[in-house]
mmCIF file as gemmi writes it, N, C-alpha and C atoms, coordinates in Angstrom:
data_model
loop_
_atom_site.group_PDB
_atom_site.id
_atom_site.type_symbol
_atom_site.label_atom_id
_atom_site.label_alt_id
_atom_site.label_comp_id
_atom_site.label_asym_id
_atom_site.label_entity_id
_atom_site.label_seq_id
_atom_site.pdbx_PDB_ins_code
_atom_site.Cartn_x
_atom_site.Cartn_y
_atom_site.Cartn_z
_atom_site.occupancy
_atom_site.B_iso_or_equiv
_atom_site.pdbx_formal_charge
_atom_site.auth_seq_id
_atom_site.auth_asym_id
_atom_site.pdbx_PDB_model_num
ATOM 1 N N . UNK Axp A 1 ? 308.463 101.543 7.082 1 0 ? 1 A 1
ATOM 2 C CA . UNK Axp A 1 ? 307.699 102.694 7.525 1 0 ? 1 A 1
ATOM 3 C C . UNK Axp A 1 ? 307.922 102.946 9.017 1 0 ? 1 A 1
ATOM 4 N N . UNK Axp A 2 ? 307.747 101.983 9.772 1 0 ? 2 A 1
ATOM 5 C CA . UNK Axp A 2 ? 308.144 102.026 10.922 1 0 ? 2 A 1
ATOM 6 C C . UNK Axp A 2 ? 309.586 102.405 11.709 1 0 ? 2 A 1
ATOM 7 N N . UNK Axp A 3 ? 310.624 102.088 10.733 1 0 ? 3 A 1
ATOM 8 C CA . UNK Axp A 3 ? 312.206 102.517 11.022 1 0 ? 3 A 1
ATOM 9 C C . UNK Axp A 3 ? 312.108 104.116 10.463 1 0 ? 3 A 1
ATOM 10 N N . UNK Axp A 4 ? 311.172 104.879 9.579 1 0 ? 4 A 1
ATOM 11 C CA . UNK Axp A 4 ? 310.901 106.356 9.512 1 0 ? 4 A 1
ATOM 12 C C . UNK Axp A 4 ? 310.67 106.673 9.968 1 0 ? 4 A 1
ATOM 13 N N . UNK Axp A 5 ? 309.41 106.21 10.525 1 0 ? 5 A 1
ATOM 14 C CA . UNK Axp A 5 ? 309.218 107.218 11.525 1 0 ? 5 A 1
ATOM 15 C C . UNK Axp A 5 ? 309.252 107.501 12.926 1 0 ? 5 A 1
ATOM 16 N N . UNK Axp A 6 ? 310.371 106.121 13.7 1 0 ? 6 A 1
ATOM 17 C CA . UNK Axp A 6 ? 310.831 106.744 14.714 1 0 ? 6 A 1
ATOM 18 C C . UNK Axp A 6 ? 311.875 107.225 14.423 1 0 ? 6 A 1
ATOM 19 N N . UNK Axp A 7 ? 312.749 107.277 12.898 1 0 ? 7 A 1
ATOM 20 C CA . UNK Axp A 7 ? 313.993 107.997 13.262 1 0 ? 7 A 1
ATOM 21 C C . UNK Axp A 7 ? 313.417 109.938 13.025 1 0 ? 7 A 1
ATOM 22 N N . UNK Axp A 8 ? 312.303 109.529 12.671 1 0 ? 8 A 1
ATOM 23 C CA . UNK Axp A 8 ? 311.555 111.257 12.792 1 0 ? 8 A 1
ATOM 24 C C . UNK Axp A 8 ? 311.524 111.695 13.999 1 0 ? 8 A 1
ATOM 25 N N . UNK Axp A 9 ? 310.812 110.802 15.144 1 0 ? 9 A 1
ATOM 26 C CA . UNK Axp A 9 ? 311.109 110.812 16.021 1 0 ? 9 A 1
ATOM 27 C C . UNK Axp A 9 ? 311.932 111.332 16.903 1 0 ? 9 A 1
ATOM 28 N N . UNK Axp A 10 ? 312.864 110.599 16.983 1 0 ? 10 A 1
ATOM 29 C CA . UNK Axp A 10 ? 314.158 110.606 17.323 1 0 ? 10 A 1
ATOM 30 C C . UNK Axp A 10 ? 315.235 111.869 17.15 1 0 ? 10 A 1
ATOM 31 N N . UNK Axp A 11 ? 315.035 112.451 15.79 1 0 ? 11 A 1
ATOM 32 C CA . UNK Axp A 11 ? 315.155 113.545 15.315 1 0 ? 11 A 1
ATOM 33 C C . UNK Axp A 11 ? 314.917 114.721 16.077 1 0 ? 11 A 1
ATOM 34 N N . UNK Axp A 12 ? 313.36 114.598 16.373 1 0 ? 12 A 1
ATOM 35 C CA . UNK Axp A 12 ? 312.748 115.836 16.849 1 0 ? 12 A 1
ATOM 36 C C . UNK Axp A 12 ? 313.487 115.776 18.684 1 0 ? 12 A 1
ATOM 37 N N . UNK Axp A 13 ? 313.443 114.982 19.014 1 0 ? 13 A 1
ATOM 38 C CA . UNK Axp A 13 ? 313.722 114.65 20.34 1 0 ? 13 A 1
ATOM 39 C C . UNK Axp A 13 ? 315.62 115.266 20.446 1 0 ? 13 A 1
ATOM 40 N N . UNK Axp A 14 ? 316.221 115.153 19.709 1 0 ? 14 A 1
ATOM 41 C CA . UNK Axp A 14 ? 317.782 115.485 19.996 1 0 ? 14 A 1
ATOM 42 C C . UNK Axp A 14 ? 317.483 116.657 19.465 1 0 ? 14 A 1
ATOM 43 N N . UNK Axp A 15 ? 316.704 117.312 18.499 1 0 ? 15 A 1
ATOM 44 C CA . UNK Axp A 15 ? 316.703 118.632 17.921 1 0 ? 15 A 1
ATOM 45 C C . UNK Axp A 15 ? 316.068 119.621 19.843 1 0 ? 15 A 1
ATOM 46 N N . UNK Axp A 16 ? 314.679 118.913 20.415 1 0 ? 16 A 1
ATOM 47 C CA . UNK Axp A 16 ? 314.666 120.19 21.449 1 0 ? 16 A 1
ATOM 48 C C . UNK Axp A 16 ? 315.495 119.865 22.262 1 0 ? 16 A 1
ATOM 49 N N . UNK Axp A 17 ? 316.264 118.618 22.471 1 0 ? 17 A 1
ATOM 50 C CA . UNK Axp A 17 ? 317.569 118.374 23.755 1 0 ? 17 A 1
ATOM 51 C C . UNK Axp A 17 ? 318.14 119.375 23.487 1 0 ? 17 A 1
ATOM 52 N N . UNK Axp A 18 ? 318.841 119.626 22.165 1 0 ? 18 A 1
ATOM 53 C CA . UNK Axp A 18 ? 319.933 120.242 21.859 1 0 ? 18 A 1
ATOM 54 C C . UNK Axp A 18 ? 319.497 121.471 21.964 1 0 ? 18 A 1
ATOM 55 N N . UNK Axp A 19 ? 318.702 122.273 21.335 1 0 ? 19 A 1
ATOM 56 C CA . UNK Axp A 19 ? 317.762 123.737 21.643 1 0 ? 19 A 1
ATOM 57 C C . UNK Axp A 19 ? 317.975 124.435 23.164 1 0 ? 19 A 1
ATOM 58 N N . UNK Axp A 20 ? 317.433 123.239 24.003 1 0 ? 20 A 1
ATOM 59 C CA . UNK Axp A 20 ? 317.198 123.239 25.814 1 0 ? 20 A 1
ATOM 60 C C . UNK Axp A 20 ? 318.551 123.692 25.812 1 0 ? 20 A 1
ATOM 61 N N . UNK Axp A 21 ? 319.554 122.626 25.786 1 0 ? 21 A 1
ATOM 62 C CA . UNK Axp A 21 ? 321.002 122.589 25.895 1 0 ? 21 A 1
ATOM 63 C C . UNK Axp A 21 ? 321.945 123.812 26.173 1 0 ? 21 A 1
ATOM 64 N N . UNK Axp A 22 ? 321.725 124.195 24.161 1 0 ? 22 A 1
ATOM 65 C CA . UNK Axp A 22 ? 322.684 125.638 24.094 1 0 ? 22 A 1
ATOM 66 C C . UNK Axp A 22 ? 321.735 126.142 24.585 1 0 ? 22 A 1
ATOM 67 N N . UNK Axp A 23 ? 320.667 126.913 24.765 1 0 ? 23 A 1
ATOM 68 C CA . UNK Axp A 23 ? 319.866 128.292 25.361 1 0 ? 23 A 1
ATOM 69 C C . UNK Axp A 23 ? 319.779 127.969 27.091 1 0 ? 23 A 1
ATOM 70 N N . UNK Axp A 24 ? 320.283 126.886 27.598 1 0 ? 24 A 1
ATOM 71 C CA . UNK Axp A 24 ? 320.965 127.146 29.1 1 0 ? 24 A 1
ATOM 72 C C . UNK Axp A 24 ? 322.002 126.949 29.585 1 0 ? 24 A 1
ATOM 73 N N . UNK Axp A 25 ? 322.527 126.271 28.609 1 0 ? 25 A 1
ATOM 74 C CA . UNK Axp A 25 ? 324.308 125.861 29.594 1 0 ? 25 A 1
ATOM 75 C C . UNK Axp A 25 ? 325.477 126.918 28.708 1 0 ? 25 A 1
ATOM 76 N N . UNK Axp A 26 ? 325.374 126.567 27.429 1 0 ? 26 A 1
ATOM 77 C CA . UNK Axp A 26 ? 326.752 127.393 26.836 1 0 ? 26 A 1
ATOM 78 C C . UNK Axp A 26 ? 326.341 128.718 26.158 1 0 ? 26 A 1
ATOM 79 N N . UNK Axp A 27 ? 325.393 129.07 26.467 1 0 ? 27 A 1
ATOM 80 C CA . UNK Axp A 27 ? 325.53 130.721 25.94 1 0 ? 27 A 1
ATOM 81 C C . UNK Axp A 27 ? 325.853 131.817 26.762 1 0 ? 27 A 1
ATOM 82 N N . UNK Axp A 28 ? 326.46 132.444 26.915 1 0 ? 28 A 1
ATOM 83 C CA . UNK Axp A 28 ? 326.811 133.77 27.896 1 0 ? 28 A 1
ATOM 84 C C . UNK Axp A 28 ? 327.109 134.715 27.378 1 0 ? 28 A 1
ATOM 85 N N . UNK Axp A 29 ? 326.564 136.255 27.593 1 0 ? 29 A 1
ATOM 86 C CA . UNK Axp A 29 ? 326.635 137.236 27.651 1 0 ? 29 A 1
ATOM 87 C C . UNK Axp A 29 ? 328.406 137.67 27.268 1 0 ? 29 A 1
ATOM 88 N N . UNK Axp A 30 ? 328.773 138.717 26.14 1 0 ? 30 A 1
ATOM 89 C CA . UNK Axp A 30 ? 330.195 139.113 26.084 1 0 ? 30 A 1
ATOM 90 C C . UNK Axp A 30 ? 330.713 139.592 27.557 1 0 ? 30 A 1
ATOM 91 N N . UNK Axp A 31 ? 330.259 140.49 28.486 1 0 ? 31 A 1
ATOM 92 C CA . UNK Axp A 31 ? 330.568 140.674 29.44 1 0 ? 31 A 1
ATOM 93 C C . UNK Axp A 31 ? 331.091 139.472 30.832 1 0 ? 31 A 1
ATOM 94 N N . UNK Axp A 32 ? 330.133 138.335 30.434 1 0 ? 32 A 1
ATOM 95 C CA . UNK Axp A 32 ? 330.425 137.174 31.559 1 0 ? 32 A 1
ATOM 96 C C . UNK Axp A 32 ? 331.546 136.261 30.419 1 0 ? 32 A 1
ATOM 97 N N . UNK Axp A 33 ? 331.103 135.805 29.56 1 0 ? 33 A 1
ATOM 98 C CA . UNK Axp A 33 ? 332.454 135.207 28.766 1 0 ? 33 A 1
ATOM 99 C C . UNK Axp A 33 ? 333.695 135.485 29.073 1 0 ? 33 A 1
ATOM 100 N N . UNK Axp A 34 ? 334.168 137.396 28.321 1 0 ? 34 A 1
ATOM 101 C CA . UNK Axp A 34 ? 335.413 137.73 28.27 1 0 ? 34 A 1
ATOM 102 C C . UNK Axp A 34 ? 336.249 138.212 29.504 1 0 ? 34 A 1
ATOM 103 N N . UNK Axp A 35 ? 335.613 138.244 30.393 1 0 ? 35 A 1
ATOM 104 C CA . UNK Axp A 35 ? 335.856 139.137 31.945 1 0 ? 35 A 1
ATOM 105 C C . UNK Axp A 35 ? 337.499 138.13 32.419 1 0 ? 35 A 1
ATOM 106 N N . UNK Axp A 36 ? 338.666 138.931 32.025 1 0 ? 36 A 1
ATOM 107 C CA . UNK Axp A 36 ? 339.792 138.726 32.907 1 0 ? 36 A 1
ATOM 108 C C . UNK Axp A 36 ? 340.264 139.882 33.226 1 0 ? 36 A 1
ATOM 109 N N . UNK Axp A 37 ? 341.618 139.787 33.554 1 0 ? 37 A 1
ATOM 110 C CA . UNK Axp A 37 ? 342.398 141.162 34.207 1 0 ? 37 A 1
ATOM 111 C C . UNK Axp A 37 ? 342.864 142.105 33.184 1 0 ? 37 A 1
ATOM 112 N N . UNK Axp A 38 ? 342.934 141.526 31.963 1 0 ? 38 A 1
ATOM 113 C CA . UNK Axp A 38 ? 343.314 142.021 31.145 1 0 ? 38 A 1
ATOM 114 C C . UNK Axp A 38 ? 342.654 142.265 29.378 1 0 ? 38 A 1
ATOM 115 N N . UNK Axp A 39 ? 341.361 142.07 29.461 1 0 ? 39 A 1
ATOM 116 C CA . UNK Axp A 39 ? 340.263 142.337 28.946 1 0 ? 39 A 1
ATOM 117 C C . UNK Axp A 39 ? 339.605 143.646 29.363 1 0 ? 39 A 1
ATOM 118 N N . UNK Axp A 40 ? 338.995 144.505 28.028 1 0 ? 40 A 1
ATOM 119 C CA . UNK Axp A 40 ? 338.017 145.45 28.092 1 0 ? 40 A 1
ATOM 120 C C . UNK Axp A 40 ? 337.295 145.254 27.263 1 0 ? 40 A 1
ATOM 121 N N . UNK Axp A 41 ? 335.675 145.811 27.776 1 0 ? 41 A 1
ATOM 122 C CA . UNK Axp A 41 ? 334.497 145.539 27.049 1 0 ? 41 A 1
ATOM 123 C C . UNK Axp A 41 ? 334.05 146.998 27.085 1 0 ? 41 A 1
């Protein structure tokens, strides 16, 4: 019972890391993503 429910735990804890994660580091806007010299948006 005890190995359940910290891997519940544990679970929930990498589920909002990961949430935090993508919704501040790797999501960007098509405009900031695709922007080279030879790109149109």
């Amino acid at each position: 019972m005890k190995a359940m429910l910290s891997g519940i735990v544990v679970a929930i804890i990498v589920a909002i890391g990961a949430a935090y994660v993508l919704d501040t580091e790797f999501q960007r806007t098509a405009a900031v993503a695709f922007t080279t010299t030879g790109a149109r948006i």
